[in-house]
DRENKEKOL-843213 format. One record per residue (C-alpha): x, y negated, z negated. Coordinates in steps of 0.25 Angstrom, whole numbers. Each point is the difference from the previous one (the first is absolute). Layout:
<recs>
+-------+-------+-------+
!    c1 !    c2 !    c3 !
+-------+-------+-------+
!     X !     Y !     Z !
...
+-------+-------+-------+
</recs>
This chain:
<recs>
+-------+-------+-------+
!    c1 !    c2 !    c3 !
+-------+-------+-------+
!     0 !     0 !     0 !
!     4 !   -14 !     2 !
!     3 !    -8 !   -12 !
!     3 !   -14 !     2 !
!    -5 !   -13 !     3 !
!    -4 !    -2 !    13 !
!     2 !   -14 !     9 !
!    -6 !     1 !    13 !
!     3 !   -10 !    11 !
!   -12 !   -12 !     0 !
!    -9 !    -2 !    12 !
!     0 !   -14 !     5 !
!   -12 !    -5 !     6 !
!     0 !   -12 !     8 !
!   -12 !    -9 !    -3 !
!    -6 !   -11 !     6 !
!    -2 !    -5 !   -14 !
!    13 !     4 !    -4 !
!    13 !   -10 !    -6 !
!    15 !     3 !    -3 !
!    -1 !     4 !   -16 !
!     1 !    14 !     3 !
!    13 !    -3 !     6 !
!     4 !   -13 !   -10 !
!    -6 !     5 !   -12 !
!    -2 !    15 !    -1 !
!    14 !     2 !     9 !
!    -7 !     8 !    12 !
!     9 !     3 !     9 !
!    -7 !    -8 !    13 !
!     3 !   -13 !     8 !
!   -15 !    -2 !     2 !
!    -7 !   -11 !    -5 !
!   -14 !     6 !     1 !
!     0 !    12 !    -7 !
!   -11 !     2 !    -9 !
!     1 !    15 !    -7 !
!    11 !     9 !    -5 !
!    -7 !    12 !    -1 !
!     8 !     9 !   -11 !
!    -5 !    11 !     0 !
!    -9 !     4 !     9 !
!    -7 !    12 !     7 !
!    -9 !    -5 !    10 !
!     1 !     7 !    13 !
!     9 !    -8 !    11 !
!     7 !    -8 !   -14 !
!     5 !    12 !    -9 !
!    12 !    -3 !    -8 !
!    13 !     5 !     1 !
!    10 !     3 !   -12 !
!    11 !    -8 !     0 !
!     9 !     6 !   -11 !
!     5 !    12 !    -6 !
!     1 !    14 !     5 !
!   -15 !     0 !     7 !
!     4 !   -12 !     7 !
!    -6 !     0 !    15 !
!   -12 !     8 !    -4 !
!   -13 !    -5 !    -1 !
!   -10 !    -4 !   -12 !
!   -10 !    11 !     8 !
!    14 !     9 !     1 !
!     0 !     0 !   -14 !
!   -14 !     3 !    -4 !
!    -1 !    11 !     9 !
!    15 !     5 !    -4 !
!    -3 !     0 !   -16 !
!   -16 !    -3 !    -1 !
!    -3 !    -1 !   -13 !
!    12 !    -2 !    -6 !
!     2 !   -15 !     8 !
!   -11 !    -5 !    -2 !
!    -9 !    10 !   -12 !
!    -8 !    12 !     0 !
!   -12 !    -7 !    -1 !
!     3 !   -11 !    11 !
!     5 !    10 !    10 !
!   -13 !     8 !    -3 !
!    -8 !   -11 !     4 !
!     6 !    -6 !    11 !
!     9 !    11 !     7 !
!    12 !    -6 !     7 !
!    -7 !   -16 !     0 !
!     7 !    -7 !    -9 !
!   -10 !   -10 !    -8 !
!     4 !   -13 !     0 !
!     6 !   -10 !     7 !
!    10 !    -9 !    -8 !
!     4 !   -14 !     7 !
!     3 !   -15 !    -2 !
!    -5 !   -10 !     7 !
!     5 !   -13 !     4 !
!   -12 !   -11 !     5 !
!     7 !   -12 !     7 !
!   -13 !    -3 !     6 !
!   -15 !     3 !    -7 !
!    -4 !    17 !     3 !
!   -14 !     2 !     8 !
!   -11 !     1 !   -10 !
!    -3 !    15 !    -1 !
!    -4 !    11 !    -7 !
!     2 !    16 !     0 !
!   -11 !    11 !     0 !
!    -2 !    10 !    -9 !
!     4 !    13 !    -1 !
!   -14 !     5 !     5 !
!     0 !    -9 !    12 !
!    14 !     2 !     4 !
!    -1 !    14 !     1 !
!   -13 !    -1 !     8 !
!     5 !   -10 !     9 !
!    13 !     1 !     1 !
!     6 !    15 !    -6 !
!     8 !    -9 !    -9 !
!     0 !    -3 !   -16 !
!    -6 !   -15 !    -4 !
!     8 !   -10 !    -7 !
!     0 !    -4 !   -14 !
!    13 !    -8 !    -2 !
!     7 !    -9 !   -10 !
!    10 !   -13 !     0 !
!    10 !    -3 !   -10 !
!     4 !   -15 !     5 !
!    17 !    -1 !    -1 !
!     1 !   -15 !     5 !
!   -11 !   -10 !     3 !
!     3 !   -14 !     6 !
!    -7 !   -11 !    -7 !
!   -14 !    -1 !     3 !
!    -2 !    14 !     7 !
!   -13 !     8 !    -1 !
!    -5 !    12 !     1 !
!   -15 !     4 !     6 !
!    -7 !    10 !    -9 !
!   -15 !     3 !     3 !
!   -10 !   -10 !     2 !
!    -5 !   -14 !    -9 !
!   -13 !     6 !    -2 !
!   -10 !    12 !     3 !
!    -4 !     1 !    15 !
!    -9 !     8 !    10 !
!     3 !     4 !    13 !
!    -7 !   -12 !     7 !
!     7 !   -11 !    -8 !
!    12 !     8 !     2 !
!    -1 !     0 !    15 !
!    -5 !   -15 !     1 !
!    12 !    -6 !    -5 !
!     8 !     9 !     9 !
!    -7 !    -3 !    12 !
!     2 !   -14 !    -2 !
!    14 !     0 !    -4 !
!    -2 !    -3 !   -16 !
!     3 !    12 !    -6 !
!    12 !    -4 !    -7 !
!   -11 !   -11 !    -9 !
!    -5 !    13 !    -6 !
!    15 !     7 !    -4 !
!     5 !     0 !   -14 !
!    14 !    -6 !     1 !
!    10 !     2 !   -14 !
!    12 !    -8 !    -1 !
!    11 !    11 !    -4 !
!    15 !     0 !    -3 !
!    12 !    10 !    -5 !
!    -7 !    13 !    -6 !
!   -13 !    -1 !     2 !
!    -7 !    12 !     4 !
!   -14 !     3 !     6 !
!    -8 !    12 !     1 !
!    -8 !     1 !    16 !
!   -11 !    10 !     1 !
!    -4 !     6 !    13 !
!   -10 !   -10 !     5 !
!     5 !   -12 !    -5 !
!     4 !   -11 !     9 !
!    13 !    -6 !    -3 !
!    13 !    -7 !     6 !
!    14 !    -2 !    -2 !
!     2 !   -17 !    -2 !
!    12 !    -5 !     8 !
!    11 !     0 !   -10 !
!    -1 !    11 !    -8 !
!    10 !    12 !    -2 !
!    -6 !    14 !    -4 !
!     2 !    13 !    -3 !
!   -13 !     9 !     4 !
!    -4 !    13 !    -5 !
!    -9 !     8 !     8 !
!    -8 !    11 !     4 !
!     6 !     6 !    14 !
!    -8 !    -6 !     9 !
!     2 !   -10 !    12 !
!   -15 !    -4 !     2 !
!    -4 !   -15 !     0 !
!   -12 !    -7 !     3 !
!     4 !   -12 !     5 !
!   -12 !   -11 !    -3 !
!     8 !   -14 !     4 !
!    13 !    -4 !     4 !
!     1 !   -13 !    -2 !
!    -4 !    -2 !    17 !
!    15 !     3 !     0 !
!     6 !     5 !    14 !
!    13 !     5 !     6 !
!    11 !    -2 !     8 !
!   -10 !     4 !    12 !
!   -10 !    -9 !    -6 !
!   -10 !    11 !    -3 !
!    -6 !     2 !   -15 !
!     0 !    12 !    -9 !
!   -11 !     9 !     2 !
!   -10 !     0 !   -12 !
!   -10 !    10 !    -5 !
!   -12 !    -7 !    -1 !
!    -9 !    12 !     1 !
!     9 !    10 !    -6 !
!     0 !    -9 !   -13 !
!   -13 !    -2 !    -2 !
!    -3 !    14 !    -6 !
!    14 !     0 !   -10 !
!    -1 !   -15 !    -6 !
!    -3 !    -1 !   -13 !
!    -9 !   -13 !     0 !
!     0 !    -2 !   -16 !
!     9 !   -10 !    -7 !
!     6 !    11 !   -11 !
!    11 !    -7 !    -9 !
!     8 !    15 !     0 !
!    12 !    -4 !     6 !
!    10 !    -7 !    -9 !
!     9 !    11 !    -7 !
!     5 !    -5 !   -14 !
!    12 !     6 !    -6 !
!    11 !     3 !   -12 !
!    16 !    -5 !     4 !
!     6 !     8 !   -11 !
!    13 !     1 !     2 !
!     5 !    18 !     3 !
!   -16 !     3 !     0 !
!    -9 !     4 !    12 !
!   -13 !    -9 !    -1 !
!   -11 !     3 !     7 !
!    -4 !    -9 !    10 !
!    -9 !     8 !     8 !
!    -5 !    13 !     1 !
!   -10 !     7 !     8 !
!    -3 !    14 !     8 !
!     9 !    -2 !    11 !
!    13 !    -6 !    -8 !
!     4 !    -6 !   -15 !
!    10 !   -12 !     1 !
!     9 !    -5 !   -13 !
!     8 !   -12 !    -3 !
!    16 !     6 !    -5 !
!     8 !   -11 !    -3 !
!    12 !     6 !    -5 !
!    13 !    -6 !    -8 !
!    12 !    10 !    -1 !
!    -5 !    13 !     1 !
!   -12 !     9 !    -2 !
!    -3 !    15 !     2 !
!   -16 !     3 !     5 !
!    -4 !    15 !     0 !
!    -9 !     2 !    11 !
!    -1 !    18 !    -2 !
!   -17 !    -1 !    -2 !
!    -1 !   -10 !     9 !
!    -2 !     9 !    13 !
!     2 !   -10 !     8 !
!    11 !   -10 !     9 !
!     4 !   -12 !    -6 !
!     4 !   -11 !     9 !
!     9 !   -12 !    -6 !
!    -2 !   -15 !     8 !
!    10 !    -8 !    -5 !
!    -7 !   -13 !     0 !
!    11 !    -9 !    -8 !
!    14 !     4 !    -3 !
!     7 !    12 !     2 !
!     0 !    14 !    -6 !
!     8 !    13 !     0 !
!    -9 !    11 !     0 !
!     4 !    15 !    -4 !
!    -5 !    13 !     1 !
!    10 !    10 !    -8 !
!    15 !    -6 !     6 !
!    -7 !    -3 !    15 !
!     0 !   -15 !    -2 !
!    -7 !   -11 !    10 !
!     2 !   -16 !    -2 !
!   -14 !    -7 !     5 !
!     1 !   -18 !     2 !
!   -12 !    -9 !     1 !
!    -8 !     6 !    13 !
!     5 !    14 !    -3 !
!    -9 !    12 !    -1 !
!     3 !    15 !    -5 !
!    -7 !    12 !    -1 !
!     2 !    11 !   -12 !
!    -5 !    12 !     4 !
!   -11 !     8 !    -9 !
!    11 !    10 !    -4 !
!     9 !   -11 !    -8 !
!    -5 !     2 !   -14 !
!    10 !   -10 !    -6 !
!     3 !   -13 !     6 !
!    13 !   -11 !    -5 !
!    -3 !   -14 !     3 !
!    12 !    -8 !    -1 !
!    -1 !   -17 !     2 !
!     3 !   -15 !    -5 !
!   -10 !    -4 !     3 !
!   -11 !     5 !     9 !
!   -16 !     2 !     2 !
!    -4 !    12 !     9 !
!   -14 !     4 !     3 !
!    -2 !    15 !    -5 !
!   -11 !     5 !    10 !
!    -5 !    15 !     1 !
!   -13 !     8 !     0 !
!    -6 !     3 !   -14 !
+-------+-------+-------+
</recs>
């Protein structure tokens, strides 16, 4: 069995939306000034990660999950989702505002599109001043009102906008519309699952001059048209302890700042564990198989580990796997 942590190599994802701190201030490895998403760790099918260090370098995640099931990612997980890998692990850098979107739910993707929905979170890492997120609506609506205001290019009079800055998170349910704000630097945590209704772009177009194509029609039967104020995460920052900051059927994520060193025993966990380095740097070790992660840095420890050394400064990592 492989028993180390394991780095993959990120997935740039050119945006039209996208800016340079990915490259400025996460250290990605890119010229462009447009890219938009580091995805981590990811196995969605034409975007599946590749391992970039130790002795299973060159494989794929899928590679490994097929290679040592249960013992990658848990018993329990590899019983539920075969050789898929659950969640999609990104951050995202918005230069310029996201479409405003939202994700169907697990019943409706898989009818429509043979895929998981897509409940996700963020953990903001760096804000500039003033900018906001889009989470849900400012008041309950009906499907009518809804598509009056879209129709007449008003839409964003009915959106909730929250100004945001450095750690900060927020909780999105399937069906809730919601944006990225210009300005905003993320970490995302999500189920796998590439599926997005599109409802406005801002009547941004391209190079070609021609828009984004929306999902006007798709939409309607996935939106969540009540104001619900269930999105803003609160959590602990104690120093060498995971805090909860949001936990659900498809992933738990905790806050782990850590200062010198900390061991975490993850043997009746029966699942992953993936580290997001989101401030600082942190030397991570499983028995004497040690990998240093920086700001921007994701690692995956597989199921197997059991005991797990945390070594840092000063460092706050994301600690996200499947309860």
């Amino acid at each position: 069995m492989t028993n180390y942590p394991i780095k993959f190599i990120p997935i740039l994802q050119n945006k039209i939306w996208g800016g340079s701190k990915l490259k400025d201030i996460l250290d990605k490895n890119t010229i462009n000034d447009k890219v938009g998403e580091s995805w981590e760790i990811s196995g969605v099918e034409g975007n599946i990660s590749i391992v970039e260090n130790g002795p299973e370098k060159g494989k794929t995640l899928i590679d490994l999950i097929k290679e040592y099931k249960g013992q990658i990612v848990g018993e329990k997980i590899f019983a539920k989702f075969g050789n898929d890998f659950p969640l999609l692990i990104k951050f995202i850098d918005a230069r310029t505002d996201l479409s405003v979107q939202l994700h169907p739910n697990d019943e409706l993707a898989k009818q429509r599109h043979n895929s998981f929905g897509k409940t996700e979170m963020w953990f903001v890492m760096q804000a500039d001043k003033g900018s906001k997120l889009n989470i849900g609506f400012k008041k309950d609506l009906d499907k009518r009102e809804y598509l009056e205001y879209l129709k007449n290019g008003k839409i964003t009079e009915l959106l909730n906008f929250e100004e945001v800055k450095k750690g900060d998170s927020v909780f999105i349910n399937t069906g809730k519309v919601h944006a990225i704000g210009g300005g905003v630097l993320l970490a995302e945590i999500q189920q796998t699952s590439d599926i997005t209704y599109r409802i406005y772009d801002w009547d941004r177009v391209d190079e070609e001059g021609q828009g984004r194509e929306l999902h006007t029609a798709l939409a309607l039967d996935a939106i969540d048209f009540e104001k619900k104020d269930d999105y803003k995460l609160d959590y602990k920052k104690e120093v060498n302890t995971s805090s909860e900051i949001a936990s659900c059927e498809y992933f738990t994520t905790n806050f782990l700042p850590v200062k010198g060193s900390i061991e975490k025993d993850y043997s009746n966990l029966d699942s992953f564990v993936i580290y997001m380095c989101v401030e600082g740097k942190a030397k991570i070790s499983i028995d004497a198989n040690s990998e240093s992660i920086h700001k921007g840095e994701s690692v995956l420890i597989p199921a197997s580990a059991g005991k797990v050394q945390i070594e840092a400064n000063n460092a706050e990592l994301l600690e996200v796997y499947i309860n």
